[in-house]
N, CA, C and O atoms as a GROMACS GRO file, in nm:
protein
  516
    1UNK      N    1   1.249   1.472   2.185
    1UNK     CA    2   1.147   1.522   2.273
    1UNK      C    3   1.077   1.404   2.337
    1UNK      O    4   1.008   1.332   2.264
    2UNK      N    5   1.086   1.376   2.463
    2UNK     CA    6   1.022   1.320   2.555
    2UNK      C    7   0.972   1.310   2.651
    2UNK      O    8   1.009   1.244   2.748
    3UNK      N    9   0.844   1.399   2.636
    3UNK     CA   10   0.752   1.428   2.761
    3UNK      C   11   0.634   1.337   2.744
    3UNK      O   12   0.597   1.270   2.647
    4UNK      N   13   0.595   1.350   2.837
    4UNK     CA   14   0.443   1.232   2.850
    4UNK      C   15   0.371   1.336   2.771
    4UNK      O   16   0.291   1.264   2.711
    5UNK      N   17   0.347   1.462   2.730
    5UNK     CA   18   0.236   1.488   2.601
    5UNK      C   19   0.278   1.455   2.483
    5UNK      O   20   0.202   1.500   2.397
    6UNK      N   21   0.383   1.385   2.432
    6UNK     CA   22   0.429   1.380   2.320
    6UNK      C   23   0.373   1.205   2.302
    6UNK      O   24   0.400   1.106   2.370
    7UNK      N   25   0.290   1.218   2.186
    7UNK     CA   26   0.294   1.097   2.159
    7UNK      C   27   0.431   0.945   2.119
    7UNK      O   28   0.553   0.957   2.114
    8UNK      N   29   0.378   0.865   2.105
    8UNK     CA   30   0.490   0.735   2.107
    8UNK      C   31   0.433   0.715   1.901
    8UNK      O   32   0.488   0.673   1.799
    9UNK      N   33   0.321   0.765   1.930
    9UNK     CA   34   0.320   0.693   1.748
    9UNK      C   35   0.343   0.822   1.649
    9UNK      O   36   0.333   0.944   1.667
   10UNK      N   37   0.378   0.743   1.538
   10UNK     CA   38   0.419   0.826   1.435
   10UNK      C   39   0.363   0.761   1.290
   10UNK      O   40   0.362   0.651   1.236
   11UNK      N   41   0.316   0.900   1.262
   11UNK     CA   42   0.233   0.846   1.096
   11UNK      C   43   0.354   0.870   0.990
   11UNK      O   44   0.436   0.961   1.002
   12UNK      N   45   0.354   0.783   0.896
   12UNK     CA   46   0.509   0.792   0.831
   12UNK      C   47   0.408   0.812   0.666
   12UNK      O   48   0.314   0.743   0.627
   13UNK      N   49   0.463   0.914   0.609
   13UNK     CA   50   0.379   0.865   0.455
   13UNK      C   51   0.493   0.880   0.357
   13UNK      O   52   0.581   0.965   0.348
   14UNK      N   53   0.459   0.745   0.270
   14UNK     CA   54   0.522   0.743   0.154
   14UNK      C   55   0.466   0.762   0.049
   14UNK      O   56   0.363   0.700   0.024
   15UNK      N   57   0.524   0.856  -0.045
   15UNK     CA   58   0.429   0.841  -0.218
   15UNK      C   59   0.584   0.813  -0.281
   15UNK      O   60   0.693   0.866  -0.262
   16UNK      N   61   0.529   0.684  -0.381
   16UNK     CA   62   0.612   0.639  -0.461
   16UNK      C   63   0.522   0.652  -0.625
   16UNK      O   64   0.399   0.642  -0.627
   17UNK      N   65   0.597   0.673  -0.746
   17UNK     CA   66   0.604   0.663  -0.883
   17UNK      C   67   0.649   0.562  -0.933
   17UNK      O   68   0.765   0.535  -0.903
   18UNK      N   69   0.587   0.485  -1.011
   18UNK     CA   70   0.672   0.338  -0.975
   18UNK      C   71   0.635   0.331  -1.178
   18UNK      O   72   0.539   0.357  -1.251
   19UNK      N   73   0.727   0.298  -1.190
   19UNK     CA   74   0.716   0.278  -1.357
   19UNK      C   75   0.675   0.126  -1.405
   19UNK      O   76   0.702   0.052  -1.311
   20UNK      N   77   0.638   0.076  -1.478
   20UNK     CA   78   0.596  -0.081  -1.488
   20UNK      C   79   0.652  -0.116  -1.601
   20UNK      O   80   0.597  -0.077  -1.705
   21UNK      N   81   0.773  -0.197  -1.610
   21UNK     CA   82   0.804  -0.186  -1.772
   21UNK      C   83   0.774  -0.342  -1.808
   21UNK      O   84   0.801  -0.392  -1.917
   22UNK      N   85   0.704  -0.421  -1.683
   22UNK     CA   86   0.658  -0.543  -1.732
   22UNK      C   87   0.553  -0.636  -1.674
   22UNK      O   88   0.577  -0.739  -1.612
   23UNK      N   89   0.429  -0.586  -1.703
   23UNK     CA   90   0.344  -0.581  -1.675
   23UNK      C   91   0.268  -0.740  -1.658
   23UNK      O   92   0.183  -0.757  -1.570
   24UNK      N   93   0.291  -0.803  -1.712
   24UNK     CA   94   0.270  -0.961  -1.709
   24UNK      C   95   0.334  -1.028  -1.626
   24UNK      O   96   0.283  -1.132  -1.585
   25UNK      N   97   0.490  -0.978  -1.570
   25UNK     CA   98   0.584  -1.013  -1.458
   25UNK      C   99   0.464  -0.975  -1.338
   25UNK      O  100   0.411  -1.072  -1.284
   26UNK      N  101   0.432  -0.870  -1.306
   26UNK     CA  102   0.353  -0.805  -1.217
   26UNK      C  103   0.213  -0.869  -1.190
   26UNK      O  104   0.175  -0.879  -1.073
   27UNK      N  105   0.152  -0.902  -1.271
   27UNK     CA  106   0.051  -1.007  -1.257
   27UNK      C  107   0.064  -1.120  -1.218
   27UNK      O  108  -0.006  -1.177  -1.136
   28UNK      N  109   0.150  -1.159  -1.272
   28UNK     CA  110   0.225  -1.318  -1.236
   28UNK      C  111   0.264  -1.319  -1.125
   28UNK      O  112   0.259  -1.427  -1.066
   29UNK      N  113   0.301  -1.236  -1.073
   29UNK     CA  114   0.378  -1.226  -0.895
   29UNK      C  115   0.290  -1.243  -0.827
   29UNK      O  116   0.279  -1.335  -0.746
   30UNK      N  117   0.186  -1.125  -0.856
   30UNK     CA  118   0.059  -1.105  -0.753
   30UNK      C  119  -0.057  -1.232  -0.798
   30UNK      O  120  -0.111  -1.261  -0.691
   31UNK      N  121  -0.089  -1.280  -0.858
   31UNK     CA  122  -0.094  -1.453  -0.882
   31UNK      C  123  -0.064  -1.508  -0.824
   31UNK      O  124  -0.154  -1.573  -0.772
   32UNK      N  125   0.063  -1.538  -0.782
   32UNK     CA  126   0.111  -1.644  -0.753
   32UNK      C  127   0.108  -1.635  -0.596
   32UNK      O  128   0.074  -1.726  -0.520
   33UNK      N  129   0.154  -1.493  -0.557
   33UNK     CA  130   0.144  -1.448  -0.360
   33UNK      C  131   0.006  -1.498  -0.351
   33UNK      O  132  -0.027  -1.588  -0.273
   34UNK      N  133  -0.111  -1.408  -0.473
   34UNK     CA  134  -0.245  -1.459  -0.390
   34UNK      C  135  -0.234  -1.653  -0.412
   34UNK      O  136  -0.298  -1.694  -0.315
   35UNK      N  137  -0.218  -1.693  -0.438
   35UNK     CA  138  -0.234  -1.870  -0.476
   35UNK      C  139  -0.160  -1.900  -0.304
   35UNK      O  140  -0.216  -1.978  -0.227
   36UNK      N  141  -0.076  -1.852  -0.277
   36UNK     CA  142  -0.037  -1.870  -0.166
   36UNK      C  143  -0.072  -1.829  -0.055
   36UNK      O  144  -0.048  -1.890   0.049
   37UNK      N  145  -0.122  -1.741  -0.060
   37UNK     CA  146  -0.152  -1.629   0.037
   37UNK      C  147  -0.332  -1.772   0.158
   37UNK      O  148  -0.453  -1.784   0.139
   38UNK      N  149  -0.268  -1.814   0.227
   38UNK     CA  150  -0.382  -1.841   0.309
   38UNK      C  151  -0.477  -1.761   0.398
   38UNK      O  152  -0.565  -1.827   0.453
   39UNK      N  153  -0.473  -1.620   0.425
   39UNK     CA  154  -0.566  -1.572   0.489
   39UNK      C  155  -0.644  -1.423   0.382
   39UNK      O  156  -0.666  -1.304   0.404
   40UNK      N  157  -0.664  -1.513   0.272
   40UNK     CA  158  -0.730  -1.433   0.152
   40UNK      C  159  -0.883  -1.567   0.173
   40UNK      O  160  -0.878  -1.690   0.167
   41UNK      N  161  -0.997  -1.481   0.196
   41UNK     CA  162  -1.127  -1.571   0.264
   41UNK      C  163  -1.149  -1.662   0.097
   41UNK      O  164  -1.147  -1.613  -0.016
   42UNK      N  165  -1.166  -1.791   0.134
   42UNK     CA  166  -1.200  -1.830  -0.023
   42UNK      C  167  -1.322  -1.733  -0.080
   42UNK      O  168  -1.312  -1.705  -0.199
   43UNK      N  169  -1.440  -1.676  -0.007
   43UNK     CA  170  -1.533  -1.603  -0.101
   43UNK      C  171  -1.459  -1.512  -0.197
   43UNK      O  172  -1.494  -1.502  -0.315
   44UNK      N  173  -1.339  -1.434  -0.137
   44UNK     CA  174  -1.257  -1.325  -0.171
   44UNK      C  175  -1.182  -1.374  -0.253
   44UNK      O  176  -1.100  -1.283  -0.264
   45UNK      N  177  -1.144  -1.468  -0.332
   45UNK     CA  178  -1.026  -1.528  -0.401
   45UNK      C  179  -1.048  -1.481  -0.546
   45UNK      O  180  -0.980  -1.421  -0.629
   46UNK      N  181  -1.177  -1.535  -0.542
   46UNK     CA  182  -1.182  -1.484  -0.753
   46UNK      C  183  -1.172  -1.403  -0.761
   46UNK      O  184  -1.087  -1.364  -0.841
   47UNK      N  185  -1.283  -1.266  -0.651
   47UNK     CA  186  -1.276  -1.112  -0.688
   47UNK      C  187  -1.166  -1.089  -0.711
   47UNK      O  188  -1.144  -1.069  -0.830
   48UNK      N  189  -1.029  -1.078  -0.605
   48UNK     CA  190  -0.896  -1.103  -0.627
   48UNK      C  191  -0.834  -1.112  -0.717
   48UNK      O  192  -0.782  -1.011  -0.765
   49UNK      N  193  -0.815  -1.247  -0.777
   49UNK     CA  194  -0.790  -1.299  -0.873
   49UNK      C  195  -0.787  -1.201  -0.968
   49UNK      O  196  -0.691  -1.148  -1.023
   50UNK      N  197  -0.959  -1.176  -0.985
   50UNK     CA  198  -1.007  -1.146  -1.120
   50UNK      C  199  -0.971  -0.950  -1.070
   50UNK      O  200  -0.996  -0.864  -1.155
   51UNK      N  201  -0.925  -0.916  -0.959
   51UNK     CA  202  -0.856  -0.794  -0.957
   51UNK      C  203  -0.748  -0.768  -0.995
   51UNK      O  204  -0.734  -0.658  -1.049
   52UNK      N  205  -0.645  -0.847  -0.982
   52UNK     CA  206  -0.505  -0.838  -0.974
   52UNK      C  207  -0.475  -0.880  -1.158
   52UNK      O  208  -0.370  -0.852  -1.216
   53UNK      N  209  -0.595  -0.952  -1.221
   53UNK     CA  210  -0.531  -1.031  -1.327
   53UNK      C  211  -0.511  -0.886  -1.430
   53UNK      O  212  -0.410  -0.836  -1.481
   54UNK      N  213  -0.647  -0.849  -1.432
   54UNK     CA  214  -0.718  -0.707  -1.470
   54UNK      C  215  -0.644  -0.557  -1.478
   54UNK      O  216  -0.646  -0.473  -1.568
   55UNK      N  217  -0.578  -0.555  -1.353
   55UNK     CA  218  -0.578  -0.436  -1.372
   55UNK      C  219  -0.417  -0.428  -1.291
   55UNK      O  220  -0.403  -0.476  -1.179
   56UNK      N  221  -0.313  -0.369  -1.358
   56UNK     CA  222  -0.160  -0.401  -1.325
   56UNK      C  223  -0.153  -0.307  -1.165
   56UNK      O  224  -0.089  -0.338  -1.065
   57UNK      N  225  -0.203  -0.238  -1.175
   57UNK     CA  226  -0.230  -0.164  -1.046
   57UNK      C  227  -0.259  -0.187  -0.929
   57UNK      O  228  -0.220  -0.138  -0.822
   58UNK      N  229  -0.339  -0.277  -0.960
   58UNK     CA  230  -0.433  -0.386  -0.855
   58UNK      C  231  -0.352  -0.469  -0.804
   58UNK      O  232  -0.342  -0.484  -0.682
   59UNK      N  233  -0.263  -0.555  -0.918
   59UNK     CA  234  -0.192  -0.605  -0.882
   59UNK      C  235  -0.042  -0.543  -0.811
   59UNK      O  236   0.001  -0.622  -0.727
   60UNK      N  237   0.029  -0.442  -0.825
   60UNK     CA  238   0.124  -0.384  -0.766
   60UNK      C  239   0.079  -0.354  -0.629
   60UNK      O  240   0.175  -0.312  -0.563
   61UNK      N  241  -0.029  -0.359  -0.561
   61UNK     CA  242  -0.129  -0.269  -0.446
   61UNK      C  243  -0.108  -0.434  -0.342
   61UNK      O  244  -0.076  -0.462  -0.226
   62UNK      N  245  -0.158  -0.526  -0.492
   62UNK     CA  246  -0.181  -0.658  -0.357
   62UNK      C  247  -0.012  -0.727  -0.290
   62UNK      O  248   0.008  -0.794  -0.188
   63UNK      N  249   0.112  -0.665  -0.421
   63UNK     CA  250   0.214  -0.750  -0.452
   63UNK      C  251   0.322  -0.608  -0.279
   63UNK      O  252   0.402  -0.642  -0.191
   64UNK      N  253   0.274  -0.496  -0.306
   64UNK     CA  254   0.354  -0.404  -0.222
   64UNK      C  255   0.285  -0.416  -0.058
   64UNK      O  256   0.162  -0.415  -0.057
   65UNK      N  257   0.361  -0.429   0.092
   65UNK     CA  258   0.384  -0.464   0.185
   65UNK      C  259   0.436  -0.426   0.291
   65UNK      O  260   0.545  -0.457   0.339
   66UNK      N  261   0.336  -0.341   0.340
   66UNK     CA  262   0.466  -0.233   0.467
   66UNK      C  263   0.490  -0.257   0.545
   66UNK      O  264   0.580  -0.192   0.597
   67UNK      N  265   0.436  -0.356   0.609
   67UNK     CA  266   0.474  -0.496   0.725
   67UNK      C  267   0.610  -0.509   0.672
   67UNK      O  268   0.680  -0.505   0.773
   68UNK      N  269   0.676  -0.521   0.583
   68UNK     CA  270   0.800  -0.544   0.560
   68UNK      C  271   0.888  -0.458   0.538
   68UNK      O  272   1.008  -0.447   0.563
   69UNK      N  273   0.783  -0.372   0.468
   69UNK     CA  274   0.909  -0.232   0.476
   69UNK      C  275   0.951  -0.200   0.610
   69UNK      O  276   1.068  -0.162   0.614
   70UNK      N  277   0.890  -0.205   0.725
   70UNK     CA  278   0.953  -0.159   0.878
   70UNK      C  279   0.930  -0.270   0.959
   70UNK      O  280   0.912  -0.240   1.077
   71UNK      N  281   0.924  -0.420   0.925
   71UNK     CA  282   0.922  -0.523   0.985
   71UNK      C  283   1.084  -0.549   1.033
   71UNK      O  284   1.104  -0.621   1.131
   72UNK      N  285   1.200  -0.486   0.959
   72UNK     CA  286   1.298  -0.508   1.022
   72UNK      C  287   1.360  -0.391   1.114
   72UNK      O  288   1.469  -0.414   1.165
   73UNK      N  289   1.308  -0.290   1.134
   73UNK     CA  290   1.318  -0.134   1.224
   73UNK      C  291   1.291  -0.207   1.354
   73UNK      O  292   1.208  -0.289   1.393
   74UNK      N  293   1.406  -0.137   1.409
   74UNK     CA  294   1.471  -0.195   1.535
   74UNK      C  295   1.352  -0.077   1.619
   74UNK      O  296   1.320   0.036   1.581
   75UNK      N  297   1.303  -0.159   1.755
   75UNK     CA  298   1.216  -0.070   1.826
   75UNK      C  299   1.067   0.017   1.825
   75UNK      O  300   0.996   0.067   1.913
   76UNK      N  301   1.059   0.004   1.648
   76UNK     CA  302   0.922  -0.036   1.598
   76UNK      C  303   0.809  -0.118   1.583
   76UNK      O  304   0.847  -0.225   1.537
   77UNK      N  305   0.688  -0.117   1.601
   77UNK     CA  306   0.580  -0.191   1.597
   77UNK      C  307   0.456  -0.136   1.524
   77UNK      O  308   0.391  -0.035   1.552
   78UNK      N  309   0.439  -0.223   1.426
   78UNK     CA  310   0.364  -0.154   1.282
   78UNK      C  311   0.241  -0.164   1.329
   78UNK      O  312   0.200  -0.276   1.299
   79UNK      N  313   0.138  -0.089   1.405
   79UNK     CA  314   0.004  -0.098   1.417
   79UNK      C  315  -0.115  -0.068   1.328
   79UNK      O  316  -0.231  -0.085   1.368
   80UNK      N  317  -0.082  -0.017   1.190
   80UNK     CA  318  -0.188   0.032   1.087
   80UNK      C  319  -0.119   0.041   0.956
   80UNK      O  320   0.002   0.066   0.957
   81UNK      N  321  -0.177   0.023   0.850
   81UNK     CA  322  -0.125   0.045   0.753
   81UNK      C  323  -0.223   0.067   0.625
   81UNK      O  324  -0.323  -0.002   0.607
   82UNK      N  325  -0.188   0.156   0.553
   82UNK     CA  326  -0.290   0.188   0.477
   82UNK      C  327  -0.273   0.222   0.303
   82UNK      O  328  -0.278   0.342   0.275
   83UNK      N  329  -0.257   0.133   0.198
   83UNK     CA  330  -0.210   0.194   0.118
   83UNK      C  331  -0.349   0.160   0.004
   83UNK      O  332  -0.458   0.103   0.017
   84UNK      N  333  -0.270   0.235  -0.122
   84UNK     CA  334  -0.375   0.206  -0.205
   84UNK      C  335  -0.217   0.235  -0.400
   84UNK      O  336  -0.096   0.260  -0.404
   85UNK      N  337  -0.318   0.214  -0.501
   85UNK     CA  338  -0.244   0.194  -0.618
   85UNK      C  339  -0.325   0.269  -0.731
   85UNK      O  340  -0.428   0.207  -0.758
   86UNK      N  341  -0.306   0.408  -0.818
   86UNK     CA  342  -0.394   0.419  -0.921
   86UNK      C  343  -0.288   0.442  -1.052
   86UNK      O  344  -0.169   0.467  -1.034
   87UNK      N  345  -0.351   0.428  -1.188
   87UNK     CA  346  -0.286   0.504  -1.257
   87UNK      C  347  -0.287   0.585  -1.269
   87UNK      O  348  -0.394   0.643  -1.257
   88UNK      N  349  -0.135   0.676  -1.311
   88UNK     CA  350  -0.150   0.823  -1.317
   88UNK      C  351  -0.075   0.835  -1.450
   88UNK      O  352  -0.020   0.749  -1.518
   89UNK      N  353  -0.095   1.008  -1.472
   89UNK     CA  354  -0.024   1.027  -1.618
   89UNK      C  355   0.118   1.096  -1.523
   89UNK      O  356   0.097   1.128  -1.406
   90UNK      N  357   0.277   1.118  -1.592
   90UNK     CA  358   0.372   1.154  -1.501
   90UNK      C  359   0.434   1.223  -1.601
   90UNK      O  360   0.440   1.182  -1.717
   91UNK      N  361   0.487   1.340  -1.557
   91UNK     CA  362   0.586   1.438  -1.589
   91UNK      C  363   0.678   1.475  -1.471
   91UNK      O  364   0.657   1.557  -1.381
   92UNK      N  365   0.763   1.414  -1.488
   92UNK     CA  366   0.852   1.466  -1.392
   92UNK      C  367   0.969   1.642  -1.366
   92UNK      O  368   1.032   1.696  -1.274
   93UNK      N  369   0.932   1.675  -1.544
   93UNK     CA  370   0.914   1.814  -1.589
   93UNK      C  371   0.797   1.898  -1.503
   93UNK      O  372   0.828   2.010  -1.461
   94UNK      N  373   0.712   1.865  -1.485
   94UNK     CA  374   0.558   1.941  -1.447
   94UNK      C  375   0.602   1.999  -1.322
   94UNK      O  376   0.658   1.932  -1.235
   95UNK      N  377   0.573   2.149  -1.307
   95UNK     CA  378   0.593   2.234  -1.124
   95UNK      C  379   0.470   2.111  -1.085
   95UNK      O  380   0.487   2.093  -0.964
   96UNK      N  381   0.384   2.043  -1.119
   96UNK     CA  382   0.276   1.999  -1.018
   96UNK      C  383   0.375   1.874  -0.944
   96UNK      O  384   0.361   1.858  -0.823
   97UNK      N  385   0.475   1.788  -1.018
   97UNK     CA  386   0.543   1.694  -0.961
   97UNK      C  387   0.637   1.769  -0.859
   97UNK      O  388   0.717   1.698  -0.798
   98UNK      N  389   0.636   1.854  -0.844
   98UNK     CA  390   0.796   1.890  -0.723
   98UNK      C  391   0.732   1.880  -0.590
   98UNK      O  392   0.620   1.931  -0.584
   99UNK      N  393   0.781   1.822  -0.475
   99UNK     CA  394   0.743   1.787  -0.376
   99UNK      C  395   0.792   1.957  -0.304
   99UNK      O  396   0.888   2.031  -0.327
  100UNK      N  397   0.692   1.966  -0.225
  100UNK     CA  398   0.661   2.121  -0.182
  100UNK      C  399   0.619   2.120  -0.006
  100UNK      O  400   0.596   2.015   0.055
  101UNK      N  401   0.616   2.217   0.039
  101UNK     CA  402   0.601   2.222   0.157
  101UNK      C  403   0.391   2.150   0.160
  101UNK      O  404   0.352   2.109   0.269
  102UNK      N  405   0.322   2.148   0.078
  102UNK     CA  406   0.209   2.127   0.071
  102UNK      C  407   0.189   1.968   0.096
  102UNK      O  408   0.118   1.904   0.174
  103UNK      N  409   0.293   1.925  -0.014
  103UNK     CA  410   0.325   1.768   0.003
  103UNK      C  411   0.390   1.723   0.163
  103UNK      O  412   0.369   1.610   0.208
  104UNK      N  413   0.449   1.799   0.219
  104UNK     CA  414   0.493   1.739   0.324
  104UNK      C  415   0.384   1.772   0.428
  104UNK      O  416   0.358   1.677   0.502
  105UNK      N  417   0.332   1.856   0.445
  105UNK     CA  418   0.230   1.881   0.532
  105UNK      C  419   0.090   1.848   0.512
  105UNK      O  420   0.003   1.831   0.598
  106UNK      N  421   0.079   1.840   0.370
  106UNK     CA  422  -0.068   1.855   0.334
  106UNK      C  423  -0.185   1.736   0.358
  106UNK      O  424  -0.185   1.669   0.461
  107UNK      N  425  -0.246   1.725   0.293
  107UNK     CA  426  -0.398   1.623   0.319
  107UNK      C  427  -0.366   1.548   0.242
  107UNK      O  428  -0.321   1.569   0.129
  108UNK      N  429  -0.392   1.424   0.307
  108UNK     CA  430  -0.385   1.323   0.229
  108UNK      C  431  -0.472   1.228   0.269
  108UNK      O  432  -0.475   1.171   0.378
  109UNK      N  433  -0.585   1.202   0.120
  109UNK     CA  434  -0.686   1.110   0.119
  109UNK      C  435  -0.661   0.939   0.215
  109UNK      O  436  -0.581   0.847   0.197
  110UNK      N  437  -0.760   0.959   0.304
  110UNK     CA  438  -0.753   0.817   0.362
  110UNK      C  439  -0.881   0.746   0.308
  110UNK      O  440  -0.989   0.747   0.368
  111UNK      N  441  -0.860   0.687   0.196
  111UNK     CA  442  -0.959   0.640   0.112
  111UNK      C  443  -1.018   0.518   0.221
  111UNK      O  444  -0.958   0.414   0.245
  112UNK      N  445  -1.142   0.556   0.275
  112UNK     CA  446  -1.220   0.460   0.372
  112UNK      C  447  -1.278   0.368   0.286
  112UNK      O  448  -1.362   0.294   0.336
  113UNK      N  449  -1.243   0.350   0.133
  113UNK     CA  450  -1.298   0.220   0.024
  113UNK      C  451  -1.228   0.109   0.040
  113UNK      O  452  -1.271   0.002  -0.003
  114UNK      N  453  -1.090   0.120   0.114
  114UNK     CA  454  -1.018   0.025   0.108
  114UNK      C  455  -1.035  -0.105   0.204
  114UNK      O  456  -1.050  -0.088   0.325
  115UNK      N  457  -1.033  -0.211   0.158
  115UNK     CA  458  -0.995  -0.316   0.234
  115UNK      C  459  -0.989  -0.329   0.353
  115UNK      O  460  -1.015  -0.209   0.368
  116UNK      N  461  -0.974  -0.375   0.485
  116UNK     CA  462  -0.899  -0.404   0.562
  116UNK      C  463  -0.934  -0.521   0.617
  116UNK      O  464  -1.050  -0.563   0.612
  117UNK      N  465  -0.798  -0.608   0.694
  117UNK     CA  466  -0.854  -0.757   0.789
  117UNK      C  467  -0.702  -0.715   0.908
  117UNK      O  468  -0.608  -0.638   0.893
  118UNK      N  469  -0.733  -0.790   1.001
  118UNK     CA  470  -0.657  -0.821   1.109
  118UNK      C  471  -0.492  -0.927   1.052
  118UNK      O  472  -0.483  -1.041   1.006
  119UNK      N  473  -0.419  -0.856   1.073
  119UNK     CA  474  -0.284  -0.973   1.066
  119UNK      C  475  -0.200  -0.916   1.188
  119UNK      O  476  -0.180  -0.798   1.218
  120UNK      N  477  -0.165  -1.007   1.238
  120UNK     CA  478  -0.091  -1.053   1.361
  120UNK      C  479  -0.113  -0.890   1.454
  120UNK      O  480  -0.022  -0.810   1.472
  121UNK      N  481  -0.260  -0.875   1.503
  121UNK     CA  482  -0.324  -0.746   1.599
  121UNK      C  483  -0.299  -0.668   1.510
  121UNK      O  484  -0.381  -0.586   1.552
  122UNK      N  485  -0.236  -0.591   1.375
  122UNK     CA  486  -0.278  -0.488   1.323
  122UNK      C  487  -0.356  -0.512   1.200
  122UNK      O  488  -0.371  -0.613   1.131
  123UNK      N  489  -0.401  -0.389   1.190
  123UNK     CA  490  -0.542  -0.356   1.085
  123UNK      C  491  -0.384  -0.364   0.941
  123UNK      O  492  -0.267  -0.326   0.944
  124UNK      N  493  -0.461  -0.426   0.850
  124UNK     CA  494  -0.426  -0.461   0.741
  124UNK      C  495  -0.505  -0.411   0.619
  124UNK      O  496  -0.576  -0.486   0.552
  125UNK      N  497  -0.484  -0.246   0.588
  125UNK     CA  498  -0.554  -0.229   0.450
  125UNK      C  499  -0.472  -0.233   0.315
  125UNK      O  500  -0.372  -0.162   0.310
  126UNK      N  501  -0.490  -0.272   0.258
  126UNK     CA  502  -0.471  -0.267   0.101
  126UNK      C  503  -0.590  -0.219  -0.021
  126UNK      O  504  -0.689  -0.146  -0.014
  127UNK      N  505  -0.535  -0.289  -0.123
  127UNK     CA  506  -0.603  -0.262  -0.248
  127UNK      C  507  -0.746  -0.222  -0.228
  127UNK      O  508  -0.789  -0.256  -0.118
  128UNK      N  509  -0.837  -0.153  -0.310
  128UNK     CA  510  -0.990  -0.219  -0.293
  128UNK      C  511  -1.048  -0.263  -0.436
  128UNK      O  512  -1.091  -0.176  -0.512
  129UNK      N  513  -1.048  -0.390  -0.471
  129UNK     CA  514  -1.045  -0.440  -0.596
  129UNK      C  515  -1.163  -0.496  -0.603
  129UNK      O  516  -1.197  -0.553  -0.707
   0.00000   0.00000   0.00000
């Protein structure tokens, strides 16, 4: 479909379950990106730090990157991005886990707690630690 009322952008959402079977690997990563990471403001470094060291979540939130997930999509241009990381309890038995017409259509929290800074013209949110 390509008419001039049809928009050009598209909101894409992903929910991932992500299991952690090594949790000190995961800290250590996100450690080491932030140690590298130059446009983390030095005021922001310890909170950081002392986010990512803390809490494995925190750290999976600062270590995951959707600039890259569609940085190689041919004809795409990533203008927003918005994620976030909590723990949850999981049954993959549970009717509440089956992805449903609710999940594909439904509401989904745009947690305005989160983060954001400018990287290369798009808004950059992550974690809020």
């Amino acid at each position: 479909m390509s008419t001039p009322e049809t928009s050009r952008f598209v909101r894409l959402r992903v929910d991932l379950v992500l299991e952690i079977d090594d949790e000190a690997a995961v800290i250590g990563a996100a450690r080491r990106r932030l140690a590298e990471d130059g446009e983390v403001a030095p005021e922001d470094r310890a909170r950081t730090e002392s986010a990512v060291t803390e809490d494995t979540a925190e750290a999976l939130a600062y270590l995951v990157d959707p600039f890259v997930l569609v940085g190689e999509v041919p004809g795409v241009e990533l203008h927003q991005a918005s994620w976030s990381s909590e723990r949850i309890e999981y049954d993959p038995a549970s009717p509440g886990w089956e992805l449903g017409e609710d999940d594909v259509d439904g509401d989904y929290d745009d947690d305005e707690d989160d983060e954001s800074r400018e990287v290369d013209g798009a808004e950059y949110r992550g974690y809020s630690g």
